[in-house]
PyMOL Python script that loads the backbone (N, CA, C, O; Angstrom):
from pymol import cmd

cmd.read_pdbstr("""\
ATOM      1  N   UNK A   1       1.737   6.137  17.789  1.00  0.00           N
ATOM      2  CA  UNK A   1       0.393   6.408  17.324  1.00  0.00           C
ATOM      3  C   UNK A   1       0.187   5.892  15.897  1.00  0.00           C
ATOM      4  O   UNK A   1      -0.740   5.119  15.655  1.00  0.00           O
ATOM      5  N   UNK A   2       0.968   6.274  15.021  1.00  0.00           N
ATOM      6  CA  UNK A   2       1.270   5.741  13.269  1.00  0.00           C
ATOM      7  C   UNK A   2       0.870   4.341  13.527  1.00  0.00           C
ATOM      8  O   UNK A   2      -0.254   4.202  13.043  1.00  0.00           O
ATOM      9  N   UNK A   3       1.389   2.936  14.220  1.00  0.00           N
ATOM     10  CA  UNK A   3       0.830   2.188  14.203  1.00  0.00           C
ATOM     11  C   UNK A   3      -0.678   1.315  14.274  1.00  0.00           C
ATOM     12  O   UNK A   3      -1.180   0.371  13.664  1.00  0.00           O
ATOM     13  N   UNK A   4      -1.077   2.255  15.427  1.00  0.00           N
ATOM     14  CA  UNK A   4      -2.651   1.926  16.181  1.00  0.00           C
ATOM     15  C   UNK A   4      -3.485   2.286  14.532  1.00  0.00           C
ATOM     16  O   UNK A   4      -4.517   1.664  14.282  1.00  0.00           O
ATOM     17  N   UNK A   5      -2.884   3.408  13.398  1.00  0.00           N
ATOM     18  CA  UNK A   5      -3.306   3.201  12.371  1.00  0.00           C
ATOM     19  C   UNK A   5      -3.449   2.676  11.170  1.00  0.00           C
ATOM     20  O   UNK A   5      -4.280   2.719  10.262  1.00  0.00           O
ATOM     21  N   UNK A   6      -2.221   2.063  11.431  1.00  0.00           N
ATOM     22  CA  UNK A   6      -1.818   0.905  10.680  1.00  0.00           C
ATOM     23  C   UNK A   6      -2.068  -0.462  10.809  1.00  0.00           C
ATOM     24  O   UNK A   6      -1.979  -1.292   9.905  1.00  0.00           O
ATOM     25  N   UNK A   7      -2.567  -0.775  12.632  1.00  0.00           N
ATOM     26  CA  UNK A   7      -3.019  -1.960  12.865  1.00  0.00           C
ATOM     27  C   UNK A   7      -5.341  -1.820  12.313  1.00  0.00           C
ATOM     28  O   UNK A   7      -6.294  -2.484  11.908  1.00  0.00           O
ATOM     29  N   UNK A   8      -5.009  -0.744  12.662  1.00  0.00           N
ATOM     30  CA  UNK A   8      -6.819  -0.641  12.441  1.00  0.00           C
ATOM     31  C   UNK A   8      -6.724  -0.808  10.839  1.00  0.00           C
ATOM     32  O   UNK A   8      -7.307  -1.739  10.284  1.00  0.00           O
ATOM     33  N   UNK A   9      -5.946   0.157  10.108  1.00  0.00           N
ATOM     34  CA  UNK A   9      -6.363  -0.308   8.743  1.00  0.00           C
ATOM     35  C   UNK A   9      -5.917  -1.653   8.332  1.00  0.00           C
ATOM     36  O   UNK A   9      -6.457  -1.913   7.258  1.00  0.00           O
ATOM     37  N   UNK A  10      -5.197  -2.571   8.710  1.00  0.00           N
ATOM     38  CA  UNK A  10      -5.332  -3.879   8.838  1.00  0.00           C
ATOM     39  C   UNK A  10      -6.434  -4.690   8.760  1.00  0.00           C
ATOM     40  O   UNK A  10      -6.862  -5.432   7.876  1.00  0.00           O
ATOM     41  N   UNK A  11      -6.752  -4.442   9.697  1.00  0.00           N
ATOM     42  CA  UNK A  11      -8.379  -4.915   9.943  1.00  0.00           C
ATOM     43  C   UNK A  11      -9.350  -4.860   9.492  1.00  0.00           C
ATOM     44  O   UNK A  11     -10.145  -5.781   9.309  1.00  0.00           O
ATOM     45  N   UNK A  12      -9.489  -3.339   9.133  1.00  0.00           N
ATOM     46  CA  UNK A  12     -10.438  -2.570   8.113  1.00  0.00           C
ATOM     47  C   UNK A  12      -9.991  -3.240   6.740  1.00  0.00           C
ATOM     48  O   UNK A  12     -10.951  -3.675   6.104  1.00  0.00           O
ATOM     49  N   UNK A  13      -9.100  -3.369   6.310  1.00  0.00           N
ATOM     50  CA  UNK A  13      -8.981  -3.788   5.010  1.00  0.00           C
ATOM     51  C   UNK A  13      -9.284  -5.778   4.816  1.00  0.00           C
ATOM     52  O   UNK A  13      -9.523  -6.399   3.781  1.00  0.00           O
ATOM     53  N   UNK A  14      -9.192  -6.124   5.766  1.00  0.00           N
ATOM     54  CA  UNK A  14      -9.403  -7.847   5.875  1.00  0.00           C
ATOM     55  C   UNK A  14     -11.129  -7.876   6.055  1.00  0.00           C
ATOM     56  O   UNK A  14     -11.889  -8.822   5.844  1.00  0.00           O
ATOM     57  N   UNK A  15     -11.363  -6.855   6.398  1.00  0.00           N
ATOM     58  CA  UNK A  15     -13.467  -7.022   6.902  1.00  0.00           C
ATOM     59  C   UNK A  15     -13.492  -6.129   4.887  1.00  0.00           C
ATOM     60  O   UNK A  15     -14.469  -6.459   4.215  1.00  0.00           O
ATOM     61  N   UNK A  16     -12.934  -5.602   4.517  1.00  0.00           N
ATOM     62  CA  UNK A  16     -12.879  -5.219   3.133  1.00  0.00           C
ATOM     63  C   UNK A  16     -13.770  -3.511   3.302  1.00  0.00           C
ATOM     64  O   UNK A  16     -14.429  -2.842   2.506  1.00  0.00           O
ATOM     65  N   UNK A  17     -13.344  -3.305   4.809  1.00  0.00           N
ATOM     66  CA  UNK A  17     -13.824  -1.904   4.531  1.00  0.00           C
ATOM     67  C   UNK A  17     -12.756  -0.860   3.676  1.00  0.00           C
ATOM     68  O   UNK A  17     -12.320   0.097   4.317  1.00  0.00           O
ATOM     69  N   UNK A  18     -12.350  -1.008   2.334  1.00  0.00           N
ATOM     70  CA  UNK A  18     -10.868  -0.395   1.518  1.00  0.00           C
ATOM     71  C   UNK A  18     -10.404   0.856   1.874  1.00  0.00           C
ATOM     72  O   UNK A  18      -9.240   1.243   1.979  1.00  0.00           O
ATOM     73  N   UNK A  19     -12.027   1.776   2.149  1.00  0.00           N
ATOM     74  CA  UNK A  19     -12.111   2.852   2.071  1.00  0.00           C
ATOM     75  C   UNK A  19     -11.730   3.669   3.261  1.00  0.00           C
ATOM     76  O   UNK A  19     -10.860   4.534   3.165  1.00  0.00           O
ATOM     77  N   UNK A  20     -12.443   3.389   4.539  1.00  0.00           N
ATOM     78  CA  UNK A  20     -11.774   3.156   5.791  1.00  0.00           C
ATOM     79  C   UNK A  20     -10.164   2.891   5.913  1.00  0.00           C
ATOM     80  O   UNK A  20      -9.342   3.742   6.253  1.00  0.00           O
ATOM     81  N   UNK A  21      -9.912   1.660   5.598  1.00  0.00           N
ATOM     82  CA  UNK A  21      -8.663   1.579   5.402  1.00  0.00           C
ATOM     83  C   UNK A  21      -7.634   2.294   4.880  1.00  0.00           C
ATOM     84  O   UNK A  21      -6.522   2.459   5.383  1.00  0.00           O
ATOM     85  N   UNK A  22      -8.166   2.827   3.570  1.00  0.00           N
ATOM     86  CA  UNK A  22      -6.707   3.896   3.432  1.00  0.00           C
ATOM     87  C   UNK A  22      -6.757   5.245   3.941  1.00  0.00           C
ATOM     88  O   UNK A  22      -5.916   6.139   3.857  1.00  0.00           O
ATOM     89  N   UNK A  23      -8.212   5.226   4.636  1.00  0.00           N
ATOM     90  CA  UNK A  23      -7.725   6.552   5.658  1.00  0.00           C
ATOM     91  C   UNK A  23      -6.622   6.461   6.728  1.00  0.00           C
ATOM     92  O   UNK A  23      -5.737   7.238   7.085  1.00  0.00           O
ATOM     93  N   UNK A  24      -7.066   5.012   7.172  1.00  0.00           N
ATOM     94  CA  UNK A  24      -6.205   4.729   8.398  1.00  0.00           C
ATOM     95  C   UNK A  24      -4.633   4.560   7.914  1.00  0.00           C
ATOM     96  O   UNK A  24      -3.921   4.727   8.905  1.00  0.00           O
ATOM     97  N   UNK A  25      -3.980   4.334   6.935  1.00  0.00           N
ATOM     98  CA  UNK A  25      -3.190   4.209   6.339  1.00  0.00           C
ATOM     99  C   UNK A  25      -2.137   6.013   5.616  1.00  0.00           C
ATOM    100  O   UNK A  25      -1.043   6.535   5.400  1.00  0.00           O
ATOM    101  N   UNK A  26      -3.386   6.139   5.577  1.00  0.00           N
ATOM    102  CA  UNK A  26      -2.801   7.825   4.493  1.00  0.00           C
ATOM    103  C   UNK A  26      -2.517   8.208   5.825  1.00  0.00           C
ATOM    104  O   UNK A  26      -1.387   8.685   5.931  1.00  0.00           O
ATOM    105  N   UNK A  27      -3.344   8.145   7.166  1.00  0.00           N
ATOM    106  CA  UNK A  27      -2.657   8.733   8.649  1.00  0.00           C
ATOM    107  C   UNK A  27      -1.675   8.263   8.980  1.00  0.00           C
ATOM    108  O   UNK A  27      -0.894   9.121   9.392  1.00  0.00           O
ATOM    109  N   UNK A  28      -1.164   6.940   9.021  1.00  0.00           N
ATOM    110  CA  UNK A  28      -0.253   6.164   9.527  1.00  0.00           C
ATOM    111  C   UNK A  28       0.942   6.368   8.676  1.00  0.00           C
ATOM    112  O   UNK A  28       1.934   5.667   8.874  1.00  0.00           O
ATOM    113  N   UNK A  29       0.934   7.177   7.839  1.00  0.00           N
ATOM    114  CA  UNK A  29       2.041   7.584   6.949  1.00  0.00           C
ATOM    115  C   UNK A  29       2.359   9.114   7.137  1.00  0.00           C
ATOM    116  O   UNK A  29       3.458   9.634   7.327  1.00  0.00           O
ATOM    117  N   UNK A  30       1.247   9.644   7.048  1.00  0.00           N
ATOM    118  CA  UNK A  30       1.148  11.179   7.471  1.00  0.00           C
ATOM    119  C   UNK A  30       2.267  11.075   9.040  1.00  0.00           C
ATOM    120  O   UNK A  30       3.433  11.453   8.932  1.00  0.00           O
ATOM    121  N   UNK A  31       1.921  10.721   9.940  1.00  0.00           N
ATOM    122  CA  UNK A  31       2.481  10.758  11.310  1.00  0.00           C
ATOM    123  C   UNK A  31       3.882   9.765  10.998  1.00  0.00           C
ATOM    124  O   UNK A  31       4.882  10.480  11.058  1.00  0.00           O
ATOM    125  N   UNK A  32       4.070   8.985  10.828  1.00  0.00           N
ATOM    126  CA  UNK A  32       5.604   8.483  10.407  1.00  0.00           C
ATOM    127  C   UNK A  32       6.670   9.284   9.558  1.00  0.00           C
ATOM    128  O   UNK A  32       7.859   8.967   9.534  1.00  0.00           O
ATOM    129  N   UNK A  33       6.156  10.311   8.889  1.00  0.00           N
ATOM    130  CA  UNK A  33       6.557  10.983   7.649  1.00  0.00           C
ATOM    131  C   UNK A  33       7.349  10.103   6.680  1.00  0.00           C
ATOM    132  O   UNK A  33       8.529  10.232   6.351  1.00  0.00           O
ATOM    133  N   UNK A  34       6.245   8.959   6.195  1.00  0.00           N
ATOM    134  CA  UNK A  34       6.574   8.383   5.381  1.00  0.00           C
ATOM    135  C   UNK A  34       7.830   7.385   5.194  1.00  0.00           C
ATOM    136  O   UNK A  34       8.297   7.073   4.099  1.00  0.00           O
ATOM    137  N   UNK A  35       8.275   6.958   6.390  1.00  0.00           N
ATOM    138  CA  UNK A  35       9.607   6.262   6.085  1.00  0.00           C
ATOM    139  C   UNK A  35       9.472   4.752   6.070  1.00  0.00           C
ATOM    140  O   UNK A  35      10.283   3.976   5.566  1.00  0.00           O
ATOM    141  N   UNK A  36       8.254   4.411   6.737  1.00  0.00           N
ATOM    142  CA  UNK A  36       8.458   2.809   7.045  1.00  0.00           C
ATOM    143  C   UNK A  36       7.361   1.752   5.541  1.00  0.00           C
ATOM    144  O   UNK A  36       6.179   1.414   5.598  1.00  0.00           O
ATOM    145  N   UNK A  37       7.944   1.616   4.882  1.00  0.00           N
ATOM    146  CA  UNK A  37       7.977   0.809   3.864  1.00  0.00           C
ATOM    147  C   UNK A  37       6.639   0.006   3.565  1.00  0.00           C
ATOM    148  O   UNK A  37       5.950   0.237   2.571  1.00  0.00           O
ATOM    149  N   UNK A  38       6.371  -0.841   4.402  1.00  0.00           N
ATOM    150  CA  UNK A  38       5.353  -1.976   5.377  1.00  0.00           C
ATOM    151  C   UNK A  38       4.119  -0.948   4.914  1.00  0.00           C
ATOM    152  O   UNK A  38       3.234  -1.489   4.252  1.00  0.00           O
ATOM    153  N   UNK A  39       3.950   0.644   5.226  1.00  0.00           N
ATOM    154  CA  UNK A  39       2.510   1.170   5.286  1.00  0.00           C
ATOM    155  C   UNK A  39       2.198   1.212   3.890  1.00  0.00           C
ATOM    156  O   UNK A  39       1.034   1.037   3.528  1.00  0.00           O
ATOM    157  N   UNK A  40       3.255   1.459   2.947  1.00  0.00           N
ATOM    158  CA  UNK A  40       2.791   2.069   1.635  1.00  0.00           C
ATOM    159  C   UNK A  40       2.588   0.692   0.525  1.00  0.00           C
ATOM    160  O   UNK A  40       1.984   0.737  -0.546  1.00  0.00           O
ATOM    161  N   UNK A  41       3.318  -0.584   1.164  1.00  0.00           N
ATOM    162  CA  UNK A  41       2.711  -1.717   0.810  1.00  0.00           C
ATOM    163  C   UNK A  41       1.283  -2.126   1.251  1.00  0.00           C
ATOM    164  O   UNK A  41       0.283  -2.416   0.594  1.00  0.00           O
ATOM    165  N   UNK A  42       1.440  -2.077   2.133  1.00  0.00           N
ATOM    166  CA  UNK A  42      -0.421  -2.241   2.610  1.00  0.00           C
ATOM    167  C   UNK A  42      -1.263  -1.135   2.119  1.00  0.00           C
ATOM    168  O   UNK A  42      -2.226  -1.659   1.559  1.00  0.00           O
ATOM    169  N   UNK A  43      -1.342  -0.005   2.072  1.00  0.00           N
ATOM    170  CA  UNK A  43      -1.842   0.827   1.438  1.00  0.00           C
ATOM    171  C   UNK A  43      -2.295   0.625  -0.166  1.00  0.00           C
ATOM    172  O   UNK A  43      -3.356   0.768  -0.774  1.00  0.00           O
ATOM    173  N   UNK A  44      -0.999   0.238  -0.514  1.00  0.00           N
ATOM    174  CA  UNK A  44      -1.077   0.058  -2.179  1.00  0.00           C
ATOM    175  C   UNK A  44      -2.219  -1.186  -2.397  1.00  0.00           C
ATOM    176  O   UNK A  44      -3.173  -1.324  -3.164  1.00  0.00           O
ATOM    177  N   UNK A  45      -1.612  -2.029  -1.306  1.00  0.00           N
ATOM    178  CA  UNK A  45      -3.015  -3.204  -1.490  1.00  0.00           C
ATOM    179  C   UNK A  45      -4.191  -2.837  -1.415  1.00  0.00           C
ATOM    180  O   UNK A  45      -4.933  -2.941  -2.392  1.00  0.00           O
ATOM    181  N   UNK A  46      -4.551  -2.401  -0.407  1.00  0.00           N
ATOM    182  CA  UNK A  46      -5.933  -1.273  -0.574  1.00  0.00           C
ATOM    183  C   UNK A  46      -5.977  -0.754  -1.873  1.00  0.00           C
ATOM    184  O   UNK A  46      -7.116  -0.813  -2.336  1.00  0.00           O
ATOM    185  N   UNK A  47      -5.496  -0.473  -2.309  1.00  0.00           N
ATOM    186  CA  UNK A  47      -5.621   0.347  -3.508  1.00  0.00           C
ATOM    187  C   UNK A  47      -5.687  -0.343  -4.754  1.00  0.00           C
ATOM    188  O   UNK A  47      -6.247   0.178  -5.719  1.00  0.00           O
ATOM    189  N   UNK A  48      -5.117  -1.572  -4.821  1.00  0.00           N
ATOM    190  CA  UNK A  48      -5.097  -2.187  -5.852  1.00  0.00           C
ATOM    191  C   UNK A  48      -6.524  -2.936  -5.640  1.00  0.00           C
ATOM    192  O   UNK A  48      -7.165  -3.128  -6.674  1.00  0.00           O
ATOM    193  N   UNK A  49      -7.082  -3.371  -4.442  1.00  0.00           N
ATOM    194  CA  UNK A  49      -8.355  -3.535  -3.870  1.00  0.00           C
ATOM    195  C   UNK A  49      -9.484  -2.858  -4.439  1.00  0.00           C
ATOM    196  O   UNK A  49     -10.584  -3.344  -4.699  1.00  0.00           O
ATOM    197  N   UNK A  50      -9.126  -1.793  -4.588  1.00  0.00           N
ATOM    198  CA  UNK A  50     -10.224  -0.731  -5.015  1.00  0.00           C
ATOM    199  C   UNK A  50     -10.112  -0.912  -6.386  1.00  0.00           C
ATOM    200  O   UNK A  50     -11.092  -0.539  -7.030  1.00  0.00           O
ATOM    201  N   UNK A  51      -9.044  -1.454  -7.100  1.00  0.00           N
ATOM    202  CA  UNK A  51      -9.182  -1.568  -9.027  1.00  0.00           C
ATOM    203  C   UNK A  51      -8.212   0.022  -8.847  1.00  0.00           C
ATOM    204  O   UNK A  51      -8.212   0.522  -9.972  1.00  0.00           O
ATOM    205  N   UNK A  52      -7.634   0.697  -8.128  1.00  0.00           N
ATOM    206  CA  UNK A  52      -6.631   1.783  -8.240  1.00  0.00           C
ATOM    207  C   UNK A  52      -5.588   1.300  -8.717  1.00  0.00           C
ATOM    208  O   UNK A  52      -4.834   0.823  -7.868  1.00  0.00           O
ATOM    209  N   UNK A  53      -5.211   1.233  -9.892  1.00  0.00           N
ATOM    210  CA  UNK A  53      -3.674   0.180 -10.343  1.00  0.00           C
ATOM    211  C   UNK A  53      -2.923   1.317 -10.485  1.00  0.00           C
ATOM    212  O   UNK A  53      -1.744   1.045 -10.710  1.00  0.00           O
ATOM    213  N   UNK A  54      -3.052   1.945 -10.459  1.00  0.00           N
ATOM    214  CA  UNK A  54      -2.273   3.286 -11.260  1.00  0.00           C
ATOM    215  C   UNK A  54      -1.577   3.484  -9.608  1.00  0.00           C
ATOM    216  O   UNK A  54      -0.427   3.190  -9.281  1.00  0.00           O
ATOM    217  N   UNK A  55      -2.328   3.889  -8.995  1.00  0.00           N
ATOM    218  CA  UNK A  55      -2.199   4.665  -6.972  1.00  0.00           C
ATOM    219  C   UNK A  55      -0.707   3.497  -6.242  1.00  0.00           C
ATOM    220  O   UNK A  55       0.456   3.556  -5.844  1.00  0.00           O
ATOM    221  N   UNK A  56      -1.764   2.609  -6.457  1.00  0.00           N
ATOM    222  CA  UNK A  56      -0.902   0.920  -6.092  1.00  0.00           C
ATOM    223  C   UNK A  56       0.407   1.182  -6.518  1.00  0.00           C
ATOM    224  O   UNK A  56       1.337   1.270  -5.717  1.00  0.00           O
ATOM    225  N   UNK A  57       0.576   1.351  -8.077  1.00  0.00           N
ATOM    226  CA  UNK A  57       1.710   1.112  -8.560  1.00  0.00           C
ATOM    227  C   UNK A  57       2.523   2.059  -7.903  1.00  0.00           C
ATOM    228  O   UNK A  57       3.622   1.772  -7.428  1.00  0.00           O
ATOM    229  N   UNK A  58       1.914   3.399  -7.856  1.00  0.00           N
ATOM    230  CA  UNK A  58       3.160   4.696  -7.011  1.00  0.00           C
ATOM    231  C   UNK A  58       3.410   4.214  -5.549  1.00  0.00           C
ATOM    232  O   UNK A  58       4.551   4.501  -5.186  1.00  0.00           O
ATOM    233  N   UNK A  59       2.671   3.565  -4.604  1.00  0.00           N
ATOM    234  CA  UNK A  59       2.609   2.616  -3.296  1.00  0.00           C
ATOM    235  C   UNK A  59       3.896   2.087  -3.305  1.00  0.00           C
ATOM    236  O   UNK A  59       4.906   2.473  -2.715  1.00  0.00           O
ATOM    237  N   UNK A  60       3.613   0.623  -4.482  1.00  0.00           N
ATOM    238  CA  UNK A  60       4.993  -0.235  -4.323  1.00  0.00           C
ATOM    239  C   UNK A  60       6.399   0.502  -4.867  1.00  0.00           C
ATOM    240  O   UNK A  60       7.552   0.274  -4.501  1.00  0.00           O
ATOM    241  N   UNK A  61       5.948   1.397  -5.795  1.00  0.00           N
ATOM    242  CA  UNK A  61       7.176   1.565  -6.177  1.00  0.00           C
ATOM    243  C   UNK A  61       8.070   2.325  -4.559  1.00  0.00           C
ATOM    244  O   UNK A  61       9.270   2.169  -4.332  1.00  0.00           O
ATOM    245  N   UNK A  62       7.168   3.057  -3.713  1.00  0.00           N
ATOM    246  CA  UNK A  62       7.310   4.208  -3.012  1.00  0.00           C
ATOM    247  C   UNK A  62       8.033   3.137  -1.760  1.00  0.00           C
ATOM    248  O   UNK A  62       8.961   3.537  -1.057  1.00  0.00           O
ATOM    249  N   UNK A  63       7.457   1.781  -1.632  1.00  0.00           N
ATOM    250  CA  UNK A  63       8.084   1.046  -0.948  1.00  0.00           C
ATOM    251  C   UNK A  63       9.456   0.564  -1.123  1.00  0.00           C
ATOM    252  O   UNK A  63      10.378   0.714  -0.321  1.00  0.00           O
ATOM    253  N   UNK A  64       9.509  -0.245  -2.667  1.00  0.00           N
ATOM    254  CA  UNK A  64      11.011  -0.201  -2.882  1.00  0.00           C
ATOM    255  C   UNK A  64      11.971   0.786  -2.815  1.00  0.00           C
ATOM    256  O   UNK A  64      13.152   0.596  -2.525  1.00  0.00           O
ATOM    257  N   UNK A  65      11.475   1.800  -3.075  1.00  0.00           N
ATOM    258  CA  UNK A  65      12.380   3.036  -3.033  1.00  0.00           C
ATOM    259  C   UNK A  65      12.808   3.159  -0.838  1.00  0.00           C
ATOM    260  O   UNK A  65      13.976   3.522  -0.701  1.00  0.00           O
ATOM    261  N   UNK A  66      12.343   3.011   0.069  1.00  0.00           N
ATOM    262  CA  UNK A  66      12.257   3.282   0.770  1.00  0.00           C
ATOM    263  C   UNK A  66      13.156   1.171   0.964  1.00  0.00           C
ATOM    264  O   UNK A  66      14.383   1.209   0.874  1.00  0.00           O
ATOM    265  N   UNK A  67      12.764   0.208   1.108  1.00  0.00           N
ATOM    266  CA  UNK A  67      13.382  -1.081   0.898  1.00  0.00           C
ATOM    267  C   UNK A  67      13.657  -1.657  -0.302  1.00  0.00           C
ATOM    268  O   UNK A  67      12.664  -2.029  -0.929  1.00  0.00           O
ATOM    269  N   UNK A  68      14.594  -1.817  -0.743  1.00  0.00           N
ATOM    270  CA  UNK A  68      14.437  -2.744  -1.909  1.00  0.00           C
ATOM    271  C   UNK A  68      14.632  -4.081  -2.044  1.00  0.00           C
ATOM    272  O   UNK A  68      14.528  -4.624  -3.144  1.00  0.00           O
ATOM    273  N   UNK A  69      14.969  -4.822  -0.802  1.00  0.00           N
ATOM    274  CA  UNK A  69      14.500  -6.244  -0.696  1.00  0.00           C
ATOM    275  C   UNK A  69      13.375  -6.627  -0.765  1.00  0.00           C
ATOM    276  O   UNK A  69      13.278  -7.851  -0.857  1.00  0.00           O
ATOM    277  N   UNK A  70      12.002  -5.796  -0.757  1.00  0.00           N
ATOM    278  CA  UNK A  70      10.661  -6.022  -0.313  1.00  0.00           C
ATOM    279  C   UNK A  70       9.797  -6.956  -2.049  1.00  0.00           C
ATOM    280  O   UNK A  70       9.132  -6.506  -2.981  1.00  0.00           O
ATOM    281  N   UNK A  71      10.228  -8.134  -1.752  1.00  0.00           N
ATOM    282  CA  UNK A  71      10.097  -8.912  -2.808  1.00  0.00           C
ATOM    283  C   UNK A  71       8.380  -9.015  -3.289  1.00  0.00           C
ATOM    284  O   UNK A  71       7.906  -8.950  -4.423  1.00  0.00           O
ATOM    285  N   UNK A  72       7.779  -9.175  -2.141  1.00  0.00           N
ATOM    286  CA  UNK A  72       6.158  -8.733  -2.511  1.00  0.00           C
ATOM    287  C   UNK A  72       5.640  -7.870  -3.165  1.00  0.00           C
ATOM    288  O   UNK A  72       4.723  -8.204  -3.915  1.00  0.00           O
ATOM    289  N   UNK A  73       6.166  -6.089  -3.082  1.00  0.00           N
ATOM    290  CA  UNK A  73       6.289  -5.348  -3.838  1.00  0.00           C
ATOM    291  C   UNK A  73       6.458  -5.393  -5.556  1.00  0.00           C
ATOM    292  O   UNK A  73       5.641  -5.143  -6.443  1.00  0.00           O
ATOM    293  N   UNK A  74       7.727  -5.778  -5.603  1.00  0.00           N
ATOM    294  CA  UNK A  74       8.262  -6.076  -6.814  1.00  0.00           C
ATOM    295  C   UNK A  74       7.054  -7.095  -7.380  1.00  0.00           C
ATOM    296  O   UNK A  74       6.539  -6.834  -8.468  1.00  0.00           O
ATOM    297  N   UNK A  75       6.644  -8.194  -6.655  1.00  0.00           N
ATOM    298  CA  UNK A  75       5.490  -9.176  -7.310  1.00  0.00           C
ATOM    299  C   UNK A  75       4.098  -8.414  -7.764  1.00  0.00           C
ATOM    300  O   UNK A  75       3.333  -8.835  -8.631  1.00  0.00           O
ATOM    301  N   UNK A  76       3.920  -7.140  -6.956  1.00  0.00           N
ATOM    302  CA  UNK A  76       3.016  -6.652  -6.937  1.00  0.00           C
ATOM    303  C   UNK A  76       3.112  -5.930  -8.206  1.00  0.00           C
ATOM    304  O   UNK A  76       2.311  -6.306  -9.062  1.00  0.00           O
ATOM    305  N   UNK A  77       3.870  -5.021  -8.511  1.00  0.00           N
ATOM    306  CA  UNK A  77       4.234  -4.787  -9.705  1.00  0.00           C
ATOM    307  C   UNK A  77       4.062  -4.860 -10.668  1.00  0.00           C
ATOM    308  O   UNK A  77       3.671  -4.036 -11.494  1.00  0.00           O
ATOM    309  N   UNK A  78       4.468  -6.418 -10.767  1.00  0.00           N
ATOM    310  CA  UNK A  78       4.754  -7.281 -11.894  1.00  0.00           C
ATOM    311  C   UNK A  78       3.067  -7.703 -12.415  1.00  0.00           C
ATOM    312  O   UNK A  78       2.652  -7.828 -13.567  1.00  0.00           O
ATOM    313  N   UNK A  79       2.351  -7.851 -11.169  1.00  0.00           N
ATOM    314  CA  UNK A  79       0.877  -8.143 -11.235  1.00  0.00           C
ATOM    315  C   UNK A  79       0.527  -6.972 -12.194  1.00  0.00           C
ATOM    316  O   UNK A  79       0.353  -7.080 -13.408  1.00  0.00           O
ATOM    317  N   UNK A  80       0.434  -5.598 -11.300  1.00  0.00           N
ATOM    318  CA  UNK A  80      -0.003  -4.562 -12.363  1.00  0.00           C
ATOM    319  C   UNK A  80       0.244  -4.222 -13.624  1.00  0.00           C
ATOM    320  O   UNK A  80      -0.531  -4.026 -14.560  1.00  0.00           O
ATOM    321  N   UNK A  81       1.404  -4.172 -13.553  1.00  0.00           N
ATOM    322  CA  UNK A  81       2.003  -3.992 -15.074  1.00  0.00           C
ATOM    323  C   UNK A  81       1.328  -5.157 -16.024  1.00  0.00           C
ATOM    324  O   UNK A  81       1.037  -4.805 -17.167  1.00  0.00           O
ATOM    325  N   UNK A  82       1.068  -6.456 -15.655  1.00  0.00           N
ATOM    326  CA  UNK A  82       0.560  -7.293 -16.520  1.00  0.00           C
ATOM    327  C   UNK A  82      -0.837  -6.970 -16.987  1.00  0.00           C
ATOM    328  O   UNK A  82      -1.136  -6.605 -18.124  1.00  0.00           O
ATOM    329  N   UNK A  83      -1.924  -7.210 -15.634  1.00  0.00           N
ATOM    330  CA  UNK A  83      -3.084  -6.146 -15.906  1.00  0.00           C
ATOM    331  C   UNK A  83      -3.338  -4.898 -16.606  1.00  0.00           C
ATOM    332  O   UNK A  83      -4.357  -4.794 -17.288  1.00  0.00           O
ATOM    333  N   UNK A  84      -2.590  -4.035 -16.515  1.00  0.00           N
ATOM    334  CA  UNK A  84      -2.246  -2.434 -17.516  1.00  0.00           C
ATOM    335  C   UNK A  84      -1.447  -2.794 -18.537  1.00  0.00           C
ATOM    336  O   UNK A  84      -1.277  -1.860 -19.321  1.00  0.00           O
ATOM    337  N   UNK A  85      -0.901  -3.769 -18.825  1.00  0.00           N
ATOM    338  CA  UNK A  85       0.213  -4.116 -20.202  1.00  0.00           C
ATOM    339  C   UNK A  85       1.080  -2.988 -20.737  1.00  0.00           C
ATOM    340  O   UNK A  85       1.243  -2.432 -21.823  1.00  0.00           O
ATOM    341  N   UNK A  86       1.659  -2.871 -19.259  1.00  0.00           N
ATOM    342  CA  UNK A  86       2.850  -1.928 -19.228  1.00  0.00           C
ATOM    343  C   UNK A  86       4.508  -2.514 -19.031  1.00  0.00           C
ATOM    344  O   UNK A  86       4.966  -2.869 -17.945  1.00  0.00           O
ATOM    345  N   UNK A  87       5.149  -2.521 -20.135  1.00  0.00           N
ATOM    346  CA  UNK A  87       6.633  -3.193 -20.242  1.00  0.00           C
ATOM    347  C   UNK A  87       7.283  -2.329 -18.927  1.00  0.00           C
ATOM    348  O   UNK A  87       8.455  -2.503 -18.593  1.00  0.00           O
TER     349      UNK A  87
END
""", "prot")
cmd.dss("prot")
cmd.show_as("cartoon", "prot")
cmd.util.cbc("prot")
cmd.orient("prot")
């Protein structure tokens, strides 16, 4: 089921409905109990979507913590922190 919400907020977030989207997302995490990596990256994008840099940043970090190969993450990061001019 976690997926079917993860594929809709997909979608929802590419038509740029953000808002929609991280409902479908905050569910698709809710019902996984949070383990699969992939949601809280897409999520965070939503979020960084919305100008949420702060939300985003707890997202990716919440992803590496959960993968830490997830090299997009880490880029993502690096994005925010530059935007917020946080060392």
């Amino acid at each position: 089921m976690n997926y079917l919400y993860s594929s809709r907020g997909q979608v929802r977030a590419e038509m740029g409905n953000y808002e929609e989207a991280l409902k479908d997302y905050d569910k698709a995490i809710e019902l996984n109990h949070s383990s699969i990596p992939i949601y809280y990256f897409l999520r965070g994008n939503v979020k960084y979507n919305l100008g949420q840099y702060k939300d985003a940043l707890e997202d990716y970090n919440k992803c590496i913590e959960l993968d830490d190969s997830y090299t997009e993450a880490y880029e993502k990061i690096e994005d925010i922190k530059s935007k917020l001019d946080i060392q």
